[in-house]
Structure formats: structure tokens, C-alpha cells
N, C-alpha and C positions, 0 to 999 in steps of 0.2 A: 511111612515110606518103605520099599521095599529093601532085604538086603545089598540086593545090586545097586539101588540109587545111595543107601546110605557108601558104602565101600566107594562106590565112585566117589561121591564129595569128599571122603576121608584125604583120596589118593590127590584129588586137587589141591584142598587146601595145604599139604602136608611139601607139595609139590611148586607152591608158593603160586599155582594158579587159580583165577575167578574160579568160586565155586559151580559156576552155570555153563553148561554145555555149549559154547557156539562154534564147537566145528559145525554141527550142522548149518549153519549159515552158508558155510560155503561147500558143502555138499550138492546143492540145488535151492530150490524156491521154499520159503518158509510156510508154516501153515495160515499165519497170520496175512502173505502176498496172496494165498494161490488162489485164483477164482473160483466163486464158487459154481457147482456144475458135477460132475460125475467123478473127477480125478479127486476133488476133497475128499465129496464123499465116501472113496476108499481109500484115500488114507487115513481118515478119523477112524474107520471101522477096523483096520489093520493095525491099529497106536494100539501100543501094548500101554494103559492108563496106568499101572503101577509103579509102570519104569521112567516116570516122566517125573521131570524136579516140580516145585509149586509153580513158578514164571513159565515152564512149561505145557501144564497144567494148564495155567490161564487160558495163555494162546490157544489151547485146543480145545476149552471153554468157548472161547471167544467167535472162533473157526466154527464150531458145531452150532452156536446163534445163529451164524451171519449163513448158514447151510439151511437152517430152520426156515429164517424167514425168507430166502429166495425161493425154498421150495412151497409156502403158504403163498407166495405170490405167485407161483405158477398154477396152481389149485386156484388161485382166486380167480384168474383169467382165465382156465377153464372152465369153472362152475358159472359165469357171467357168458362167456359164449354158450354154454350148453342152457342156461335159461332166455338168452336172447340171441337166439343165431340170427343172420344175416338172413336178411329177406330174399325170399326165391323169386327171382324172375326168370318164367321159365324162357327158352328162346326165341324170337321174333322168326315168323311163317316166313321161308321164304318169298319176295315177291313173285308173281308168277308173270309172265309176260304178254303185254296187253297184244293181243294179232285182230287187225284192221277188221272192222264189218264187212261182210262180202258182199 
């Protein structure tokens, strides 16, 4: 752990509170809530990983899975369109309009 995460636990426990950070709970959406999609992705990529306790750690474990495999499910759906695209039907001739025998 880093010096800043140790000093933080010191200053908690000594302070008679949980060792584990959850003001951020109530800061905004957890990483463990946030859908996944472009907003995780930079926040995983912006987490400073040293300064995170181990429970936090997990979560952003856990967060970085659940980012993996939405993003192999998007590759799988387009590597399955790109080897089977949608069949071309090109546009139907206009009809042209029948004018009486003279």
C-alpha cells in the first residue's frame, strides 16, 4: 500500500472509524453501479490504483471485468455483422405507367 492509503487507515482507526473509505458513496455512483460504456472506462483509466484500500481494489477489479467483457461483446457483434452482413436488396424499378394502345 501506498504511504497515503497507509496514513489514511492509521488516521481512521485511531479516529474510532471503519477502516474503509465510504464517503465516496455518497459523493456520486459507485464503480461497482456505473454502467458500463465510456464514463467507466475513464474512470478505471483516471483511479490512481495505489491509492485504493484492497475492497476498493476489488471493486475496480471487478468494474474493469464487467468493462472487458461488454466491450468483447461489442467486437463479437461486429465481427458477426462484418462476416454476415444483411443481404442487399437493391430497390424495386419504379413502375412505369401502362398508356392505352392507340
Amino acid at each position: 500500500m501506498s504511504p497515503g492509503v497507509v496514513d489514511y487507515l492509521f488516521r481512521q482507526l485511531v479516529a474510532g472509524r471503519p477502516a474503509e473509505d465510504v464517503q465516496w458513496e455518497q459523493e456520486g455512483i459507485s464503480l461497482a453501479a456505473q454502467p458500463e460504456g465510456a464514463e467507466l472506462a475513464r474512470r478505471l483509466a483516471e483511479t490512481d490504483i495505489d491509492a485504493l484500500t484492497p475492497v476498493e481494489l476489488f471493486h475496480y477489479v471487478r468494474a474493469a471485468q464487467r468493462l472487458s467483457s461488454w466491450a468483447e461483446d461489442l467486437r463479437q457483434a461486429a465481427v458477426g455483422r462484418y462476416c454476415h452482413p444483411p443481404a442487399y436488396h437493391p430497390p424495386a424499378e419504379p413502375s412505369r405507367p401502362r398508356h392505352p394502345a392507340s
